[in-house]
N, C-alpha and C positions, 0 to 999 in steps of 0.2 A: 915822749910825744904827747902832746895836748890831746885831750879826749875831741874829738868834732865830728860831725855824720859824714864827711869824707874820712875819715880816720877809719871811723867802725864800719862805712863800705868797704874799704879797700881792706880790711880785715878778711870781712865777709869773703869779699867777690877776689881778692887778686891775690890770696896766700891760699896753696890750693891744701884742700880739708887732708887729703893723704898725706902731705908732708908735712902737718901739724900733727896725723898720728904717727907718723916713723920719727917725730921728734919727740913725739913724748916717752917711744922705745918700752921697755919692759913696764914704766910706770901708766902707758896708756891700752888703750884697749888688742886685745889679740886682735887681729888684722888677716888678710889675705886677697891676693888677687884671682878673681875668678870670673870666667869668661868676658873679659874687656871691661869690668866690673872690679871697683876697690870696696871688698865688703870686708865690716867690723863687727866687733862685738858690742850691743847696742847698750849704754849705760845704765838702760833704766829697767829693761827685762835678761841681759845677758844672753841672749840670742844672738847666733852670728848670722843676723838678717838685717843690718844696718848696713845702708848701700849709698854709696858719695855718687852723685848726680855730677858726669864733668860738664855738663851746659851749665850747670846753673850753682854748682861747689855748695850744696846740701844735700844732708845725707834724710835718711829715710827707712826706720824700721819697718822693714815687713810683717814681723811679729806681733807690735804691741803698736806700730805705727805712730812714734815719737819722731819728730824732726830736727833736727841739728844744725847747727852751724859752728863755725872753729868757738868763739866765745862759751856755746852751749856746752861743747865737747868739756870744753877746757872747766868751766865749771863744775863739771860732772865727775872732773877726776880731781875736786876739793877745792878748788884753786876761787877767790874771790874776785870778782868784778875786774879790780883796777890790777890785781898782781895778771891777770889772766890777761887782760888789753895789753899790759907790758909786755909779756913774756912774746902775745903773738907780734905787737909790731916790730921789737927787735926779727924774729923769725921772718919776716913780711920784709925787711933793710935788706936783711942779709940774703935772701931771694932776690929779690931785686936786684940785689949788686952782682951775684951769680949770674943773672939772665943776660946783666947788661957785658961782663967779662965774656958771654960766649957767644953774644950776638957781634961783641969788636974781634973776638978773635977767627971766626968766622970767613 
């Protein structure tokens, strides 16, 4: 996918941040849900005070008060610029295609 500021919004805004850490699985940050709330473990301090905003799909340490986004994550767990834009828009396809399979079967 071509890099473009619709590309890196719809990163941003329509791959939600949770499912970009339950993909990254063992290799992304411990995780948990708690009280209507998807908190993580924050990359920069390791406090499990990093909290995914669903209005607005950024997250937000409590702790050391670093902010995120899927690209930010994803760098954080080593991953470079362009491999990191790759990995999420595949993940952002393949959501889409899911959404759109259960809004037809519906």
């Amino acid at each position: 996918m071509k890099i473009t500021q619709d590309s890196l919004r719809a990163i941003r805004n329509d791959l939600p941040m949770k499912l970009t850490i339950v993909r990254l699985g063992e290799h992304g940050p411990i995780a948990k849900q708690s009280d209507g709330y998807f908190c993580f473990a924050c990359p920069s301090c390791k406090e499990l005070r990093a909290t995914v905003n669903p209005k607005n799909n950024l997250a937000h340490c409590f702790s050391c008060g670093e902010n995120y986004n899927n690209i930010d994550l994803m760098m954080m767990q080593g991953h470079d610029f362009l491999p990191a834009f790759d990995i999420l828009s595949n993940w952002l396809e393949q959501y889409q295609r899911d959404l759109g399979e259960r809004k037809s079967s519906a």
